[in-house]
TISEFI-154787 format. One line per field, with one value per residue (C-alpha): residue number from 1; residue in three letters; z, x, y. Coordinates in steps of 0.02 Angstrom, whole numbers. Layout:
N
seq = [NUM,...]
type = [ALA,...]
c3 = [Z,...]
c1 = [X,...]
c2 = [Y,...]
END
This chain:
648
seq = [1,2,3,4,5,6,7,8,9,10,11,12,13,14,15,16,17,18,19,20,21,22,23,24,25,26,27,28,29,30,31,32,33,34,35,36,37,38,39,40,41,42,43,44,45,46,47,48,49,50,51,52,53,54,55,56,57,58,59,60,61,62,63,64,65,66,67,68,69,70,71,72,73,74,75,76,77,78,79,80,81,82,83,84,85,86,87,88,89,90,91,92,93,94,95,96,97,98,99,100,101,102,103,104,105,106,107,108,109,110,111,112,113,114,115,116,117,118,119,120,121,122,123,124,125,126,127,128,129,130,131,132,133,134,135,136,137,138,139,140,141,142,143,144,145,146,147,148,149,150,151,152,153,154,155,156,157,158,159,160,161,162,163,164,165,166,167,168,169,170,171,172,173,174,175,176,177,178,179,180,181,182,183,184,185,186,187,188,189,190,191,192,193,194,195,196,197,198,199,200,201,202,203,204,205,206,207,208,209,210,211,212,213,214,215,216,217,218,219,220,221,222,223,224,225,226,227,228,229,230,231,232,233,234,235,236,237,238,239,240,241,242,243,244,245,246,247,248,249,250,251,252,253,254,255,256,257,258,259,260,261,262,263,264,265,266,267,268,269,270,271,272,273,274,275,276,277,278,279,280,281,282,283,284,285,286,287,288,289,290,291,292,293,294,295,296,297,298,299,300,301,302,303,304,305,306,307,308,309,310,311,312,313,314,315,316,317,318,319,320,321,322,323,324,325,326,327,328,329,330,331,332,333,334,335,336,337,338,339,340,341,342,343,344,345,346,347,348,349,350,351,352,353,354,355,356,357,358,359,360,361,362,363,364,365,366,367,368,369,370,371,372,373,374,375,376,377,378,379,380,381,382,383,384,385,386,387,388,389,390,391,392,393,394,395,396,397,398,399,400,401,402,403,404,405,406,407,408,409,410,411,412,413,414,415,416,417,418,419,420,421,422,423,424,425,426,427,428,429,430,431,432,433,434,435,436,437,438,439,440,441,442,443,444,445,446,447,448,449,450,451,452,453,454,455,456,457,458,459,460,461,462,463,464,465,466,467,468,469,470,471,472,473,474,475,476,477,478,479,480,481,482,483,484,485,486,487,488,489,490,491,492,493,494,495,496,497,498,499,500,501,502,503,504,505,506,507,508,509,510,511,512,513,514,515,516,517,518,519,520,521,522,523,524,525,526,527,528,529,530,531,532,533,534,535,536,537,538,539,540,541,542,543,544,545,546,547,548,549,550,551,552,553,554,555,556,557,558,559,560,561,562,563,564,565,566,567,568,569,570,571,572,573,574,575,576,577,578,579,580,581,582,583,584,585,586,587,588,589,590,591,592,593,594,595,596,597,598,599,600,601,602,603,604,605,606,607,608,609,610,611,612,613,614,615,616,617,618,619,620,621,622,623,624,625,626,627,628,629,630,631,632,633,634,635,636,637,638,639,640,641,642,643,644,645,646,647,648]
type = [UNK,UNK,UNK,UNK,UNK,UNK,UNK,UNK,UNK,UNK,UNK,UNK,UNK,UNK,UNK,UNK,UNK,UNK,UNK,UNK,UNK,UNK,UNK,UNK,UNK,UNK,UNK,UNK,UNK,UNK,UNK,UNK,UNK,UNK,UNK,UNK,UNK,UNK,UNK,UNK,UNK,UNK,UNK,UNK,UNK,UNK,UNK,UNK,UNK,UNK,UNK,UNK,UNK,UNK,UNK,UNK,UNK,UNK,UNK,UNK,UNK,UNK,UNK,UNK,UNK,UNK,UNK,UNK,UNK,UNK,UNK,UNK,UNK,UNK,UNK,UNK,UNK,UNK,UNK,UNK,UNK,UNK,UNK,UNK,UNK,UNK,UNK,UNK,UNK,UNK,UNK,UNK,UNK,UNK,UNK,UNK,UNK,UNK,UNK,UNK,UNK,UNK,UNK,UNK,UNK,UNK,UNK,UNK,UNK,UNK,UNK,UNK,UNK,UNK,UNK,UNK,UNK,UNK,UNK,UNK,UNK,UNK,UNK,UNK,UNK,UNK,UNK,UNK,UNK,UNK,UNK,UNK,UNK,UNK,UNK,UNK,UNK,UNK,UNK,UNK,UNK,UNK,UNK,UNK,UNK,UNK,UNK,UNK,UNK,UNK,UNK,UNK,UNK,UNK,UNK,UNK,UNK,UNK,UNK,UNK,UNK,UNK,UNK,UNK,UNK,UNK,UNK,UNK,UNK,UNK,UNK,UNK,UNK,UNK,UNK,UNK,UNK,UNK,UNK,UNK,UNK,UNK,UNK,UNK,UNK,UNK,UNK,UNK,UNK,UNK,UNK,UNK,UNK,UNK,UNK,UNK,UNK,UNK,UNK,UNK,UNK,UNK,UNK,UNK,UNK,UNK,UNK,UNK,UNK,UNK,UNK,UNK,UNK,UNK,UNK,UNK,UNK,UNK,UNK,UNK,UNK,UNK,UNK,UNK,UNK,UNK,UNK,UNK,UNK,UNK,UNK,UNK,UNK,UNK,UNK,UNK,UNK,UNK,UNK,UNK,UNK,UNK,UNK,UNK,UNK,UNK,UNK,UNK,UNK,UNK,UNK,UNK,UNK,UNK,UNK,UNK,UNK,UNK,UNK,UNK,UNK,UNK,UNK,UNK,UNK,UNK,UNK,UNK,UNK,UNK,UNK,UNK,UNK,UNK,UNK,UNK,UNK,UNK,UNK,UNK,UNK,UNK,UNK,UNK,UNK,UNK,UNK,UNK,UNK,UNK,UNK,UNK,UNK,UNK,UNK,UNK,UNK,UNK,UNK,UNK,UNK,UNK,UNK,UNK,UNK,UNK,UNK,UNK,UNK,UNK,UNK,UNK,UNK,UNK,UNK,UNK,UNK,UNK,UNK,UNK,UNK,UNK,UNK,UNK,UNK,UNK,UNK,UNK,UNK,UNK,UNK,UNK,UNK,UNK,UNK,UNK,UNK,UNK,UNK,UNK,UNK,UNK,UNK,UNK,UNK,UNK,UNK,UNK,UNK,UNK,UNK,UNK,UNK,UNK,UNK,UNK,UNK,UNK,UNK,UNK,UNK,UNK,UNK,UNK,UNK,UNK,UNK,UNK,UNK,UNK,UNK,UNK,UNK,UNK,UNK,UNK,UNK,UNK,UNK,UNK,UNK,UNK,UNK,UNK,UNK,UNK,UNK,UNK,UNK,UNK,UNK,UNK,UNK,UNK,UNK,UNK,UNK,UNK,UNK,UNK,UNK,UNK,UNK,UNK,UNK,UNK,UNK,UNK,UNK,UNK,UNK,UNK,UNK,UNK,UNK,UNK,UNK,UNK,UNK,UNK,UNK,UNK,UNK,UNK,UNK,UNK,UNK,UNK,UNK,UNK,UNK,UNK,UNK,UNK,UNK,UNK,UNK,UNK,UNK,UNK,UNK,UNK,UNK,UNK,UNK,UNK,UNK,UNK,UNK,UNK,UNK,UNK,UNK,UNK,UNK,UNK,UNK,UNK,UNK,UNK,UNK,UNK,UNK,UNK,UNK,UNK,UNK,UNK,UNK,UNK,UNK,UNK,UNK,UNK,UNK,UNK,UNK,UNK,UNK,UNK,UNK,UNK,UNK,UNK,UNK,UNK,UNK,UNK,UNK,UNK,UNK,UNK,UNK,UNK,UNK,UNK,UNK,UNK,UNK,UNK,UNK,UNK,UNK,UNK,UNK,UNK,UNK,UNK,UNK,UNK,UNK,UNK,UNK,UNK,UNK,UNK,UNK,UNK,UNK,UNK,UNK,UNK,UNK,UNK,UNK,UNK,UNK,UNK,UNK,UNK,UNK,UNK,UNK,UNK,UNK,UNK,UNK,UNK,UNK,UNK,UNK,UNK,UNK,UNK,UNK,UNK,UNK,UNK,UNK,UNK,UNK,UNK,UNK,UNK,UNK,UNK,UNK,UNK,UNK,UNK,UNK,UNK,UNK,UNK,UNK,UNK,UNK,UNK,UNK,UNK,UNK,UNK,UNK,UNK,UNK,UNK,UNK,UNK,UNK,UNK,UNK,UNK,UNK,UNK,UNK,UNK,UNK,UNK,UNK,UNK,UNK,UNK,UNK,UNK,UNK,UNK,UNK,UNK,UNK,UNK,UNK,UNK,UNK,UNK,UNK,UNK,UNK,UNK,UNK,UNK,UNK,UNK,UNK,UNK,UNK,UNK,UNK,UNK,UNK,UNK,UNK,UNK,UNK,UNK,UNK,UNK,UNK,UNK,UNK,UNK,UNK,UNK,UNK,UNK,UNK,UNK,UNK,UNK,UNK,UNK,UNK,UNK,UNK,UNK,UNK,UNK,UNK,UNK]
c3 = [942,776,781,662,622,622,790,851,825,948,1066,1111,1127,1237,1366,1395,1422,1430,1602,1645,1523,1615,1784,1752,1622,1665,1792,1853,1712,1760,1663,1518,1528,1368,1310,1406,1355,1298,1475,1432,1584,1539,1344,1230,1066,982,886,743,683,724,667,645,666,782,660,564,486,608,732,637,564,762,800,643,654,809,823,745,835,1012,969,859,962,882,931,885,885,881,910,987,1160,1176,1212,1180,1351,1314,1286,1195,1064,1104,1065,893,890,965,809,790,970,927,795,823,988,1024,942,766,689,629,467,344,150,69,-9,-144,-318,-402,-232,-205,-110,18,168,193,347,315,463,533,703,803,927,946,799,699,598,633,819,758,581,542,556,391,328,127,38,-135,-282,-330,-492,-423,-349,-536,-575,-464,-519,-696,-770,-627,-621,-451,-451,-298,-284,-387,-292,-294,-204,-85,-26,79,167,184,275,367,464,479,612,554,656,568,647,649,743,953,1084,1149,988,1014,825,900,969,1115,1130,1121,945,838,673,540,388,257,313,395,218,159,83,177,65,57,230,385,547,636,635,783,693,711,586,619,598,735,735,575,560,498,372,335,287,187,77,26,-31,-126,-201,-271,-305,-458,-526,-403,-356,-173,-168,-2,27,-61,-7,-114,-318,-338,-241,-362,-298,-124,31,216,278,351,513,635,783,909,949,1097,1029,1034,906,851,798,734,886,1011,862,836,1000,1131,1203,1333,1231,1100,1210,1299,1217,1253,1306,1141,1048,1022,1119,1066,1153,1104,1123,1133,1140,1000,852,718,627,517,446,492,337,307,118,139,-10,-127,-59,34,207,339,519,620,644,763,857,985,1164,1261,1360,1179,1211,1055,1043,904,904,778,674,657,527,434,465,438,385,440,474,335,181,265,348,285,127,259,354,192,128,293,266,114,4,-134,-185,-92,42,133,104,258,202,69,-54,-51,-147,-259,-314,-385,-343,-151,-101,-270,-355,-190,-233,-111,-116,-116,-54,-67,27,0,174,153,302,317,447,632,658,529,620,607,791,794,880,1018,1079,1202,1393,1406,1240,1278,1454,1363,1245,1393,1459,1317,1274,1438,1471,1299,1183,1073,1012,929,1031,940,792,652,583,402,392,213,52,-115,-269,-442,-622,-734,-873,-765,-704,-822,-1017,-1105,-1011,-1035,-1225,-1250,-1158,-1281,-1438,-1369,-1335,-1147,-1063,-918,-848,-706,-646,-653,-740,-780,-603,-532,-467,-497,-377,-182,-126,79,193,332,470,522,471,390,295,194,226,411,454,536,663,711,669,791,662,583,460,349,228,78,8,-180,-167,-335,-308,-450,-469,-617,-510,-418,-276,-194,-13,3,179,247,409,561,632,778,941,1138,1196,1023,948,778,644,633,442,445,299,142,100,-85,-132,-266,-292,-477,-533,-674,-734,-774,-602,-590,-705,-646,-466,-577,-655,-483,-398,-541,-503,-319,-329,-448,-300,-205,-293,-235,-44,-25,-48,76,230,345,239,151,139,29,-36,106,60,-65,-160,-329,-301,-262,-372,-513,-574,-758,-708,-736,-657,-516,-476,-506,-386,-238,-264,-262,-94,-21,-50,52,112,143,227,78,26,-15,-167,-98,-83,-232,-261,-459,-540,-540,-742,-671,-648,-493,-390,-222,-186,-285,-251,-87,-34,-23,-45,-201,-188,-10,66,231,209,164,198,239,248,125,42,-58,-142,-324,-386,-245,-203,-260,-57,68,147,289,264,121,238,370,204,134,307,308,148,209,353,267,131,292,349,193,136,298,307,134,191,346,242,118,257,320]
c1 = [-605,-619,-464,-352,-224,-110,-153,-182,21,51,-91,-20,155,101,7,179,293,204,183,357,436,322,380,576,539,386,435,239,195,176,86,174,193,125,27,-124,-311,-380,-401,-475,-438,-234,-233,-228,-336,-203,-53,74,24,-131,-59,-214,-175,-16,20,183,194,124,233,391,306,282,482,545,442,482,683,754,631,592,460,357,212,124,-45,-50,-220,-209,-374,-284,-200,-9,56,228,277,139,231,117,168,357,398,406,340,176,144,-32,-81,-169,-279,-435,-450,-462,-300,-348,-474,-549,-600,-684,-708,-878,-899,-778,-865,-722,-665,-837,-919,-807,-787,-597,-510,-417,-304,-248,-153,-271,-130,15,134,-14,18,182,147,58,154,267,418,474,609,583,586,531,614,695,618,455,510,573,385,324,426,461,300,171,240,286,434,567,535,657,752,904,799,703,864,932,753,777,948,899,778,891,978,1061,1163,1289,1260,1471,1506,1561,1444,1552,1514,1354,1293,1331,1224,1116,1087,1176,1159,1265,1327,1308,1394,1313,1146,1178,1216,1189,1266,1292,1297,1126,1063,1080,1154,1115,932,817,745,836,848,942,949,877,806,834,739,829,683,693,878,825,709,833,929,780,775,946,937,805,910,852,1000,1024,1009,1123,1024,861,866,1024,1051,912,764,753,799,773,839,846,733,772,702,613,669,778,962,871,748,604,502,556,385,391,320,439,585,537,421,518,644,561,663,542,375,354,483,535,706,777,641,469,339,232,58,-3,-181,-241,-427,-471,-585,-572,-741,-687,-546,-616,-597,-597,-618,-479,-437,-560,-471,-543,-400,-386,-381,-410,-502,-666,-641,-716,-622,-639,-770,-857,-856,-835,-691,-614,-419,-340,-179,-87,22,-50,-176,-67,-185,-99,-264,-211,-257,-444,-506,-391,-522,-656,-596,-599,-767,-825,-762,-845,-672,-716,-878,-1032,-1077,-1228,-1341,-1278,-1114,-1082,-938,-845,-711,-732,-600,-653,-501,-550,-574,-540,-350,-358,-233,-159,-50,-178,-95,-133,-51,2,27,163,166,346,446,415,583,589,608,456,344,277,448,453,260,298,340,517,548,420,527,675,609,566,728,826,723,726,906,999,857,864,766,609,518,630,573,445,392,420,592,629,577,595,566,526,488,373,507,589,489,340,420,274,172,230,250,61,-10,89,85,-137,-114,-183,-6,-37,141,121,294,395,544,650,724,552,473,287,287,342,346,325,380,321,365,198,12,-53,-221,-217,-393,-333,-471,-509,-414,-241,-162,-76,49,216,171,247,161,215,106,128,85,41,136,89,-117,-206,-351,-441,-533,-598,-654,-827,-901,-1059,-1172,-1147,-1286,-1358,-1263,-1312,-1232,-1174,-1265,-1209,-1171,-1051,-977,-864,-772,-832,-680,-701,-539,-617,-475,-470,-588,-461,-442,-226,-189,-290,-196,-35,-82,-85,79,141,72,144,313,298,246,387,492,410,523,663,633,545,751,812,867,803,664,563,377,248,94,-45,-163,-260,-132,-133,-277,-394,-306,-222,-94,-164,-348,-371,-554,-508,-352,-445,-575,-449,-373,-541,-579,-407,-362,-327,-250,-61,-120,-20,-181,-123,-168,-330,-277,-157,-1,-5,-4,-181,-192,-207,-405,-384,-240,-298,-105,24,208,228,84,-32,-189,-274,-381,-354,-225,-130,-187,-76,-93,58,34,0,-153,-50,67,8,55,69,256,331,383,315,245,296,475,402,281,418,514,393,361,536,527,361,434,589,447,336,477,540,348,336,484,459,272,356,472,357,237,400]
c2 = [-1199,-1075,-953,-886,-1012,-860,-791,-985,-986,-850,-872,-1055,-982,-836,-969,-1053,-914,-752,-750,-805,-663,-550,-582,-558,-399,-292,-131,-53,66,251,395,469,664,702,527,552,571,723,859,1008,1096,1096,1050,1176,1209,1288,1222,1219,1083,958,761,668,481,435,303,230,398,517,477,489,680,731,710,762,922,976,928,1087,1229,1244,1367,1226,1129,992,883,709,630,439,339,188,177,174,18,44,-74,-206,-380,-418,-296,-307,-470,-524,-686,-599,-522,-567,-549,-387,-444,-446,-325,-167,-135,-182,-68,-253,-183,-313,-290,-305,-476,-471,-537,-602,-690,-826,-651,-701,-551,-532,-452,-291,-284,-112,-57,45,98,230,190,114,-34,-24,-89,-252,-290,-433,-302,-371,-229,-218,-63,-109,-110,29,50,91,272,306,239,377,494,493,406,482,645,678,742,727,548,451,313,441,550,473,342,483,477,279,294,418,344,179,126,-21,-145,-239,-422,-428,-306,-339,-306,-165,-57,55,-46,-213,-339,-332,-487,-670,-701,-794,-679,-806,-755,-846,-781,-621,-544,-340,-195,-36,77,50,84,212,182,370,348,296,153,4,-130,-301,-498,-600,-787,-893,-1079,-1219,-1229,-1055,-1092,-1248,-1153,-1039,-1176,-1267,-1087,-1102,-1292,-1218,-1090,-942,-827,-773,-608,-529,-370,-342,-164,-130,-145,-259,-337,-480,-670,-781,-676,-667,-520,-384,-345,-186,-283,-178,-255,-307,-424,-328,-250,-76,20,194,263,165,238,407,447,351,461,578,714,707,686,783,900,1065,1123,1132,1050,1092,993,858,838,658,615,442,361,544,510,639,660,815,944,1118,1210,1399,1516,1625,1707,1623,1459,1317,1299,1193,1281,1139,970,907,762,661,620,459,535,557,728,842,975,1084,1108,1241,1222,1390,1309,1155,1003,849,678,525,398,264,202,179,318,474,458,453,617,707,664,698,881,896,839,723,685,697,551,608,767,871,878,999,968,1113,1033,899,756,616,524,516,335,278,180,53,-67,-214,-395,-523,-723,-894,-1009,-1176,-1302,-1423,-1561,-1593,-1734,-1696,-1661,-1515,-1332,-1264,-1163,-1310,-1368,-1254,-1279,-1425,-1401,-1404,-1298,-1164,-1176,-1173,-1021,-908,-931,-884,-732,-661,-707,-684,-620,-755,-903,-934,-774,-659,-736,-627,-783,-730,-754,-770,-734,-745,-605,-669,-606,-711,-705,-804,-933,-947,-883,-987,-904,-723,-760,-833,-674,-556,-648,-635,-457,-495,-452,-317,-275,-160,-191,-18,-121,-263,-245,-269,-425,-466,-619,-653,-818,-796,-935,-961,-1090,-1141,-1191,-1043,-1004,-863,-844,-842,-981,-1146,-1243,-1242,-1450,-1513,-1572,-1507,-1404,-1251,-1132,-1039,-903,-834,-632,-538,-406,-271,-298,-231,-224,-89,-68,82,143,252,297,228,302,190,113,228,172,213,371,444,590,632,567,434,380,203,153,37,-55,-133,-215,-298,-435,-541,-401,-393,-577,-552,-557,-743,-783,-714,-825,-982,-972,-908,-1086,-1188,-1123,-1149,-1345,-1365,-1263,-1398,-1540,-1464,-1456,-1620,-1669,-1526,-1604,-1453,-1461,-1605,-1629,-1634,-1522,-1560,-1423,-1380,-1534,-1573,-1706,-1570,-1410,-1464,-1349,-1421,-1396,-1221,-1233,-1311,-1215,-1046,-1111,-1150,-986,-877,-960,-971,-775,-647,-476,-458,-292,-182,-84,87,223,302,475,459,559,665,818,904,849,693,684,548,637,697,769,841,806,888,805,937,918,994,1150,1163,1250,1201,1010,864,688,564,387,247,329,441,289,330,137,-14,-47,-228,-253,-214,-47,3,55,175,271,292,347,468,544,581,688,771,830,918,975,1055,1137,1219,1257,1358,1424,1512,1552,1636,1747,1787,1844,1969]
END
């Protein structure tokens, strides 16, 4: 059978103990006041505000704009169902459950040129809470050199790491792994606080905020590559969310104290305070199953603004809803671009849609982590999933989850990880591309890493293809974290379908990976460090093994050709892809927003989610968006406000 390795993982864990942790967990679902589809004959068309996408960031925008003002009411369209009590969401080890159904938007590339025209999967959530719901809930902000970046070379300012950590912490609720169970940050399950592992700095994080972060399962292996980490000179770093991201860590987690995953619509949208609303808070109408085809846009005052948006229902039938306050774009890195072409923002896509405001930058500065990972087949007795897949231990799993949340369910696979600069592990190499004039450092300083090294317990193709081993296996994938590459999205007619009139535009997803040949080369060097990483665990005792795939046999780390050729076939997404709606001053030919994230030319727009991240984070994503809708919703607020008082 042909499956995902990935989702091959999961799916043979789910068979042994997904029924049984349904039977002791699952209460009958009822109707959420507020979460239903789209009824005309009680909805209103009007509101405040009109969320489009009920993703990582719309969700968080929805509560935050509606906690301080009873009078406030705000529509969130999300295309996806909630599935906020699904299991299959819940639990972490699950993670990849979703891909691939009707709660991934299963978005391909177009054969990527510089990658053997190989099609590559461009995972997104298509559910409340958006990618957020079907992520590996790995809690990594990014370096936090990279906000200066934004600020301070981009010219957006308000977004220097001074400014936008209040925004982190705010959203944070962290639980210190030593506190007692009695506290209301302690544990909520029977964990073990481990000391040596369990390490962070909290002056670095929240602990009021409804999004929990925490420690949960650790493999033995996981613990043993940490070591081989420091057995080559790699520091441990104890919180890569404080003073520096750089060095091998354990990761942070979006798992609840509880075990289960903590998305930003289970955070922000969970408490039947916030959805429904009212009392006093404003209300929050969430629509699921809605397709948005367009912004409806207005001249007032010689200006191009938005007063509402089209969409389509599950019934496929058309409405119009009106903002009385703003249009607020939250549909990702993929189809916010799409939305606004289809309004006629950006350049022109097909000949009925008139561009009524062009820029250029719309689709274009699409920018993402591309991995390659290496399989190393270690002892059968090394602590890998591959341990807990017979009888008695899925038994023994299911019982441990459901009884004291812990175990290898509670796991997010990715445990650890490690952040590297070339300096330090390839010097020759950094030195022969300067002294050649071919260096490209995109890394936003000498804080900032331009390598991850991802381990992962398990057989895992980067490509996320061909069968599942029945072997011990564990993978570890090098990520380029700061590509000179660019890629770009564009929006295509679908194909005519039964029962849809209209026109119907899908997005063109070009990531066009290696299209700049540093970051090859960058992969290379990144490889070479990792077999000689490799050295060093065949030795660990939790560890051991050897290269099994692609090995040196086949990909010589001194055969340039063949080494290049492993990599262009072996690549793939890490799901990061951001920049399409980029973030600038209006000098800046490609921006689409300024700093308050407003779109430019058009007034009462904004967008909020990755698509406006002007230069790929070294980390990973989603604790950024839930940061920058944060800020947006303080910046909504005050933008109104002053419009309000300006109006008196």
């Amino acid at each position: 059978m042909n499956k995902d390795s990935f989702k091959a993982v999961a799916t043979a864990a789910a068979a042994g103990f997904g029924l049984a942790a349904i039977a002791i967990h699952a209460s009958q679902r009822k109707a959420k006041t507020g979460r239903e589809s789209w009824n005309s004959k009680i909805d209103s068309f009007e509101y405040d505000f009109v969320i489009v996408g009920g993703g990582t960031a719309g969700c968080v925008l929805a509560a935050r704009l509606t906690e301080q003002d009873p009078s406030v009411s705000v529509l969130v369209l999300e295309a996806g169902e909630d599935m906020d009590k699904s299991w299959n969401i819940k639990v972490p080890l699950f993670l990849a459950q979703a891909y691939g159904t009707k709660h991934d938007w299963c978005l391909k590339s177009t054969p990527q040129a510089h990658a053997n025209n190989r099609i590559i999967k461009q995972v997104r959530g298509k559910i409340l809470g958006g990618s957020s719901s079907i992520n590996g809930m790995m809690y990594t902000r990014g370096p936090n050199e990279d906000y200066d970046y934004w600020a301070n070379e981009l010219g957006n300012p308000g977004w220097s790491y001074e400014e936008v950590l209040p925004y982190f912490k705010k959203s944070e609720r962290f639980h210190d792994p030593a506190l007692p169970a009695d506290h209301p940050l302690g544990p909520r399950t029977s964990r073990v606080f481990r000391p040596e592992y369990d390490t962070f700095d909290l002056e670095y994080h929240g602990t009021e905020g409804p999004w929990q972060v925490t420690f949960h399962h650790l493999f033995k292996s996981a613990e043993g590559f940490m070591r081989a980490n420091e057995a080559i000179g790699v520091r441990r770093n104890l919180d890569p969310n404080g003073e520096s991201i750089l060095g091998v860590c354990r990761v942070q987690t979006t798992i609840q104290a509880d075990g289960t995953r903590s998305s930003s619509s289970r955070a922000f949208l969970g408490d039947p305070k916030v959805v429904p609303g009212g009392g006093n808070r404003g209300t929050v109408r969430i629509v699921t199953k809605a397709h948005v085809e367009k912004i409806l846009l207005e001249k007032r005052n010689g200006v191009q603004t938005a007063v509402g948006v089209v969409f389509r229902d599950e019934r496929n039938v058309l409405h119009k809803v009106h903002a009385k306050r703003e249009v607020l774009l939250c549909a990702g890195v993929f189809h916010t671009p799409i939305i606004l072409l289809t309004s006629g923002i950006g350049h022109a896509i097909h000949e009925s849609i008139q561009v009524v405001q062009p820029l250029p930058g719309v689709g274009q500065n699409l920018s993402d982590h591309v991995g390659c990972g290496i399989i190393f087949q270690p002892p059968p007795d090394c602590h890998t999933i591959r341990t807990h897949l017979s009888l008695k231990e899925l038994v023994k799993a299911v019982y441990n989850y459901a009884h004291r949340g812990t175990g290898p369910l509670s796991s997010h696979i990715t445990e650890t990880v490690t952040f590297l600069r070339l300096e330090d592990i390839a010097p020759d190499f950094v030195a022969r591309e300067k002294a050649a004039g071919t260096w490209q450092d995109r890394a936003s300083g000498p804080n900032a890493p331009h390598i991850e090294l991802m381990y992962c317990p398990s057989y895992f193709k980067s490509s996320m293809e061909g069968n599942l081993p029945s072997d011990t296996f564990y993978t570890i994938t090098p990520v380029v974290l700061n590509p000179v590459s660019r890629g770009s999205v564009n929006a295509t007619v679908r194909q005519s379908v039964k029962g849809q009139d209209g026109l119907w535009f899908d997005p063109v997803i070009d990531p066009n990976i290696y299209s700049d040949p540093f970051d090859m080369r960058v992969m290379k060097e990144a490889i070479r460090f990792l077999r000689k990483l490799g050295k060093h665990m065949e030795t660990e005792p939790d560890l051991g093994g050897k290269e099994w795939y692609p090995t040196e046999a086949v990909a010589s780390s001194d055969n340039d050709e063949a080494l290049e050729a492993f990599i262009r076939e072996g690549s793939a997404s890490f799901f990061h892809a951001c920049g399409t709606c980029k973030m600038g001053p209006i000098t800046d030919p490609m921006a689409v927003v300024d700093h308050r994230l407003r779109v430019h030319g058009v007034d009462r727009l904004r967008v909020v989610d990755t698509s406006v991240i002007p230069k790929v984070i070294a980390g990973h994503t989603c604790a950024a968006v839930v940061m920058i809708a944060e800020k947006a919703a303080d910046m909504i607020r005050e933008d109104n406000t002053k419009a309000s008082a300006k109006e008196e």
